[in-house]
KEVOTI-143101 format. One record per residue: x, y, z of N, C-alpha, C, O in turn. Coordinates in steps of 0.02 Angstrom, whole numbers, padded with zeros to 5 digits, always signed. Atoms other than C-alpha are relative to their C-alpha. Last residue first. Layout:
BEGIN
XYZXYZXYZXYZ;...
end
This chain:
BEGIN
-00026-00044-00012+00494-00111-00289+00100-00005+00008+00133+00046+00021;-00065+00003-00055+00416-00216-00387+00031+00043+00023+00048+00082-00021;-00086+00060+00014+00281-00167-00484+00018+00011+00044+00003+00054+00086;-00033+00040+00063+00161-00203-00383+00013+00087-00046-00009+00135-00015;+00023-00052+00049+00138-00179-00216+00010-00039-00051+00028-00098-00055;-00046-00001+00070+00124-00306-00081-00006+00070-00039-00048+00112-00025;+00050-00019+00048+00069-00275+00118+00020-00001-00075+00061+00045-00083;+00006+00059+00040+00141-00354+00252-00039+00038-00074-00094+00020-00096;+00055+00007-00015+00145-00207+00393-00040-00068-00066-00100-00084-00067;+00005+00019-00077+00313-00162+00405-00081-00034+00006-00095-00055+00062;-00019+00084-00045+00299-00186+00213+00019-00024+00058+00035-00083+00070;+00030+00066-00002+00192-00045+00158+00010-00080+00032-00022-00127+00057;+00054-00013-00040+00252+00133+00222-00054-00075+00009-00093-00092+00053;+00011-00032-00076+00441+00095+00197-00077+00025+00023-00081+00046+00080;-00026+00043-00039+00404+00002+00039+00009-00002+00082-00011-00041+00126;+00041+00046-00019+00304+00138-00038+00038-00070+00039-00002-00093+00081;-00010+00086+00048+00458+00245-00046-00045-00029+00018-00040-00039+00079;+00004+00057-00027+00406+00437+00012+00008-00066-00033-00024-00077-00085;+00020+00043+00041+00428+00584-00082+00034-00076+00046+00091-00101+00050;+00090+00013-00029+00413+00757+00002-00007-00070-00030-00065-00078-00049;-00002+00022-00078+00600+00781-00035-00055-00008+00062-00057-00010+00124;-00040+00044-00037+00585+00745-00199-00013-00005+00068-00038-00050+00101;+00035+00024-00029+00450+00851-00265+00033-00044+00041+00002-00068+00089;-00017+00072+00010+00554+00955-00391-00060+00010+00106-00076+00054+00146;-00015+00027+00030+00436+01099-00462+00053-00062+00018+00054-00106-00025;-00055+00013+00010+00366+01181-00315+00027-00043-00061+00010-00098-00040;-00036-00034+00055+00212+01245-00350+00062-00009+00000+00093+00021-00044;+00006+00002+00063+00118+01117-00266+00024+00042-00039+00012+00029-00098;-00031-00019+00017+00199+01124-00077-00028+00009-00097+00017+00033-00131;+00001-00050-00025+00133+01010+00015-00003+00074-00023-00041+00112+00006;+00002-00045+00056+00120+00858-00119-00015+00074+00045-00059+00108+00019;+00033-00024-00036+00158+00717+00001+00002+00060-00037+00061+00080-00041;+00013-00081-00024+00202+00613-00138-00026+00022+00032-00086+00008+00025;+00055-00057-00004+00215+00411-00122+00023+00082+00010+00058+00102+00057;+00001-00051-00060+00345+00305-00187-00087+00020+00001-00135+00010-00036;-00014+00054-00051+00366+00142-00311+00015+00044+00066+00050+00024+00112;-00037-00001-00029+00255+00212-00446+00033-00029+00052+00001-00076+00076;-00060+00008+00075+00135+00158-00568+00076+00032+00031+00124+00035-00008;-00040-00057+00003+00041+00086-00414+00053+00007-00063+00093-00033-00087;-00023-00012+00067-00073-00058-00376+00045+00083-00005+00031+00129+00034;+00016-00108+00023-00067-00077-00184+00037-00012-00084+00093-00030-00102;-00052-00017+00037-00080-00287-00124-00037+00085-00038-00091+00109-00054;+00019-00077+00030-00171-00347+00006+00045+00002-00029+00097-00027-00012;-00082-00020+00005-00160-00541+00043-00022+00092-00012-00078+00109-00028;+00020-00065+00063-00297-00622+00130+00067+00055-00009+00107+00079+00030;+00030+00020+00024-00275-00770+00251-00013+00054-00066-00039+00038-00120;-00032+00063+00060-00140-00748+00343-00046-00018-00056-00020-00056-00097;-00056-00030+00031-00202-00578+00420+00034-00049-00058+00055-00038-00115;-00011+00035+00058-00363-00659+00483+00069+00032-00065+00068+00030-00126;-00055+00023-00013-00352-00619+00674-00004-00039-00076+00009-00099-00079;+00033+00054+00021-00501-00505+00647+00031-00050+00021-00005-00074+00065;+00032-00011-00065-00382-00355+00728-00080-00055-00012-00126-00049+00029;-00028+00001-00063-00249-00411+00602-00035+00004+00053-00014-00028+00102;-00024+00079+00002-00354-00424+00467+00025-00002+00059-00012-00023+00104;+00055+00029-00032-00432-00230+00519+00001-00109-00014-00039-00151+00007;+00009-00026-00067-00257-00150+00514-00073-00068+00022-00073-00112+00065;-00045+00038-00017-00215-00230+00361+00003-00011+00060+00026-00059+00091;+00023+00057+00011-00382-00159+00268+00041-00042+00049+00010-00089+00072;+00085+00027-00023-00355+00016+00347-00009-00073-00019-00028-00101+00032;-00019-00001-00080-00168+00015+00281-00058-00012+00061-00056-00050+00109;-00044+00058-00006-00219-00032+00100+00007-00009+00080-00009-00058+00114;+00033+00046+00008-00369+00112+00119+00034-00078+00009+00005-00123+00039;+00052-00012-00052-00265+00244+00182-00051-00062-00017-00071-00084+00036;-00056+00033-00054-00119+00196+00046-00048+00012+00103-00028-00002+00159;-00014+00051+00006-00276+00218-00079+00063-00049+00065+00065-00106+00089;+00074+00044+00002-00352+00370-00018+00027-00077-00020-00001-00117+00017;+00016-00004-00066-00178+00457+00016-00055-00037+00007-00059-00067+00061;+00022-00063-00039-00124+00406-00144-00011+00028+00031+00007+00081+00005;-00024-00024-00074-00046+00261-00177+00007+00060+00009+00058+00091+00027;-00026-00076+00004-00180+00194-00339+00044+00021+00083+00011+00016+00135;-00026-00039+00049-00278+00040-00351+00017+00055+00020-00027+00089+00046;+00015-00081-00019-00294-00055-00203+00036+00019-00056+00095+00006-00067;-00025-00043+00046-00328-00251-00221-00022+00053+00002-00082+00066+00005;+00035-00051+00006-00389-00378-00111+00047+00059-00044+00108+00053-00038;-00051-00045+00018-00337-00553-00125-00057+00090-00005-00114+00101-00027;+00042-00057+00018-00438-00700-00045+00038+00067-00013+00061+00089+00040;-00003-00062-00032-00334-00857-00039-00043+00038-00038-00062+00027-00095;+00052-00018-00072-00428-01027-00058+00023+00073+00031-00004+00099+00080;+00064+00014+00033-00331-01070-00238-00066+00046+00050-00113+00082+00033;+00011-00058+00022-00168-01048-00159-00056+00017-00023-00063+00079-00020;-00045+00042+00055-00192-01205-00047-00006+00096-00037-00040+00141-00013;+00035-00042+00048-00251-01172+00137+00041+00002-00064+00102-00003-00058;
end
C-alpha cells in the first residue's frame, strides 16, 4: 500500500468528545482488522487533556493529562508534536 492509498481520519479537538471519538475509531480498526490501513490522528492546540472537575479552581494541573499517555498505547498521532 503506497502512501497515496492511506485513509486518514482526523479529530479535531482533545476533549472528552474528541479523545472519545479518536479512541472509538482505533478500537473499531482493530476489531475490523484494518488498523494498518488508516491512520487517526487528534488535532489539538495542546499536548494534554483537562479533566476539568473542579472549575473554580484556578491552577488545573493536577487534573491534566499528557495526550501521549492516552493516545500512543493505542497508535494514534496528534499534532503538534508532543
Amino acid at each position: 500500500m503506497t502512501d497515496s492509498d492511506r485513509v486518514l481520519v482526523l479529530v479535531l479537538g482533545s476533549g472528552f468528545a474528541g479523545l472519545w471519538a479518536a479512541l472509538g475509531a482505533a478500537r473499531r480498526l482493530d476489531e475490523l482488522g484494518a488498523a494498518g490501513t488508516v491512520d487517526v490522528t487528534v488535532i489539538s492546540a495542546t499536548s494534554f487533556h483537562d479533566i476539568r472537575v473542579r472549575n473554580y479552581e484556578a491552577d488545573q494541573s493536577a487534573c491534566r493529562i499528557p495526550l501521549s499517555d492516552l493516545l500512543d498505547p493505542v497508535g494514534i498521532g496528534a499534532s503538534p508534536p508532543r
